[in-house]
N, C-alpha and C positions, 0 to 999 in steps of 0.2 A: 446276531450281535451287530453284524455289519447295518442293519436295518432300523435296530433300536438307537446307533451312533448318529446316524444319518438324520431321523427324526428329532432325533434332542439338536443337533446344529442346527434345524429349518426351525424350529421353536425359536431357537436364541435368534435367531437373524431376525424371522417376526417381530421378538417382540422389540431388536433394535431397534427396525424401521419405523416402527409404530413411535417410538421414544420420539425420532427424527422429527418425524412427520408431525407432534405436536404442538400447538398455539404455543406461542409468548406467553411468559407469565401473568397473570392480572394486572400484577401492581408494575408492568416495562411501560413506559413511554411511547406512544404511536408517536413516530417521524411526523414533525409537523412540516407543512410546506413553507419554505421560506417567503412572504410576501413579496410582489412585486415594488421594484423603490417608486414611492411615491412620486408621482409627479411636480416639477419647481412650478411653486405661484407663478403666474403668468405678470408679465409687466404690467404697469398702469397702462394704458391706453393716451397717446399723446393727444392733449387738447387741439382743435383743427381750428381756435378762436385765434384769430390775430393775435399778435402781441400790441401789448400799449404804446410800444414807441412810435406806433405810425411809422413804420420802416416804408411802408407800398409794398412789400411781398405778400401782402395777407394775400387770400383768396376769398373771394366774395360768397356769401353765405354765413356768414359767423360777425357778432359783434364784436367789439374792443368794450373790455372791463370797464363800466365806466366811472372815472376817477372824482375825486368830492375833497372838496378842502375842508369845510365849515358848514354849516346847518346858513340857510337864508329864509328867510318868509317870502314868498315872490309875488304877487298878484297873478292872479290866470285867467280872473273872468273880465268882462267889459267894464268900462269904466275905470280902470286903474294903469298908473303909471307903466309904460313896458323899460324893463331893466336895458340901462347901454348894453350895448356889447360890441367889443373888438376884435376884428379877424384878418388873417392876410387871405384873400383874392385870390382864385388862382392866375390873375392876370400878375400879380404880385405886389397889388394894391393893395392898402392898409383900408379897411372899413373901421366908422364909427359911427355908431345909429342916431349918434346925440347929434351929427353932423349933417341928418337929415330932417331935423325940427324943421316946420315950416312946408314940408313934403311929406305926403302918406306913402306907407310902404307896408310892404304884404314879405312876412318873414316864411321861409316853404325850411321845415326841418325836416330831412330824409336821411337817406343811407342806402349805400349801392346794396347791400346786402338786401333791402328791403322790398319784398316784392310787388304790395302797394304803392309807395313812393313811386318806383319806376311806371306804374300802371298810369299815376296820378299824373307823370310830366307834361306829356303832351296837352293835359286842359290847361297845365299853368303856364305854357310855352305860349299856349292861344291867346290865353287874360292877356298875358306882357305883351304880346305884340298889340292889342287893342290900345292898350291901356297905358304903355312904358313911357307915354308924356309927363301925364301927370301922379303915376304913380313909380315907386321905386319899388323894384320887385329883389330880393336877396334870398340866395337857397344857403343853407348850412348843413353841410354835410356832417352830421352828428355820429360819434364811435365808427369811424373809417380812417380811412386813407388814403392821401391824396391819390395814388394811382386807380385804384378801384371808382372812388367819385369821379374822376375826370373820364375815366374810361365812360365810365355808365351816363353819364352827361352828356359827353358825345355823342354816343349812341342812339340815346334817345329826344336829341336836338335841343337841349338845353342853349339857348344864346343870352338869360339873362344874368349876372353877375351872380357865380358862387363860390364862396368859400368852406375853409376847412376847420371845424370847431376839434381841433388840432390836441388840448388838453383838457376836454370833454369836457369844459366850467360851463361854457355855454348852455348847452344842453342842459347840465344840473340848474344852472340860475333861473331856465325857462319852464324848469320843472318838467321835461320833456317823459311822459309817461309811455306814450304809444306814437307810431312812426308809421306814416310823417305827422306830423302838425304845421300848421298853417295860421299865422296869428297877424291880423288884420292891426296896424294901426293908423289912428288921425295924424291929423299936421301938427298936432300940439303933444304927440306921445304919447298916445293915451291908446290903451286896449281897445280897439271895437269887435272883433269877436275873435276868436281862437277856435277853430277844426283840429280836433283828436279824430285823428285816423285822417281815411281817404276822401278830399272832397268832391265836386261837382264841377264844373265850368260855370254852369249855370249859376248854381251856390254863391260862389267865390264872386262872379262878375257882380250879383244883387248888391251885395256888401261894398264891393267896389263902384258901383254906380251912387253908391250914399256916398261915399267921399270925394265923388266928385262934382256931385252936387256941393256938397258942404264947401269945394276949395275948388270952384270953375276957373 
């Protein structure tokens, strides 16, 4: 009896264990894993362009926005009138181009930022020294700042008179597309040629040898 008792309790305990030991019902739920929290959008990325106000903190490499009043039709090629233009000097001179009728002048539009331009100085450094009798040589420094152009003009032995196209009109009136530009005029105002991009020495004094024939 004692044997028959014994077996029926090791039966019932089987087939507990067994009960235990089996799967979750079909229709439970597997534990899902909570998702990791998404990571926050990243910030914009701050602009490294100057600001417009021409503070001089910019740091050179980066242009200034360049700023537009009104639409102008401009001349650009030879034979046409070159538009005035007003600038203060960094000596702290007032220039005006209208004040140099009667005198040829060679307008040099750069930018410290510009790696060309700087490449370009020392040939226009050469012309002005030849040439700074009878011709007037003017640099404008186009979407800068006065500290970065004066730095970079230094640098590169700039000694003939340059200013700061300070609210960028300049530059839009000359239709400034590509930097530097180099725009040749007669004693009477008139376009004689315009260099988009980097010129020559050689280039630049030809052009300048015509006008001084033309105004010995």
């Amino acid at each position: 009896m004692r044997q028959l008792f014994l077996g029926a309790c090791i039966a019932v305990l089987a087939i507990v264990a067994t009960a235990c030991a089996s799967p979750a019902p079909a229709n439970q739920a597997a534990p899902v894993a909570t998702p990791s929290a998404a990571p926050a959008p990243s910030q914009p990325v701050a602009s490294t362009a100057p600001a417009a106000s021409g503070d001089g903190g910019a740091s050179v490499g980066a242009p200034l926005p360049l700023k537009r009043s009104e639409p102008i039709t401009i001349p650009q090629y030879s034979g046409k009138a070159a538009p005035n233009l007003k600038m203060t000097m960094f000596d702290g001179s007032a220039f005006n181009l209208d004040s140099l009728r009667g005198k040829p002048a060679v307008l040099n539009f750069w930018a410290s930022w510009c790696g060309p331009c700087r490449e370009e100085m020392p040939a226009l450094e050469r012309s002005y020294q030849k040439y700074k009798d009878p011709i007037a040589f003017v640099g404008v420094a186009v979407q800068d700042t006065e500290k970065d152009a004066r730095d970079v003009a230094s640098k590169r032995g700039i000694t003939y008179p340059v200013g700061l196209d300070a609210d960028n009109q300049i530059g839009f009136t000359y239709q400034i597309a590509a930097m530097p530009t180099t725009i040749i005029i007669d004693a009477n105002g008139i376009i004689l040629k315009r260099f988009a991009g980097a010129t020559t020495e050689g280039a630049l004094n030809f052009f300048i040898d015509t006008l001084v024939k033309r105004n010995p």
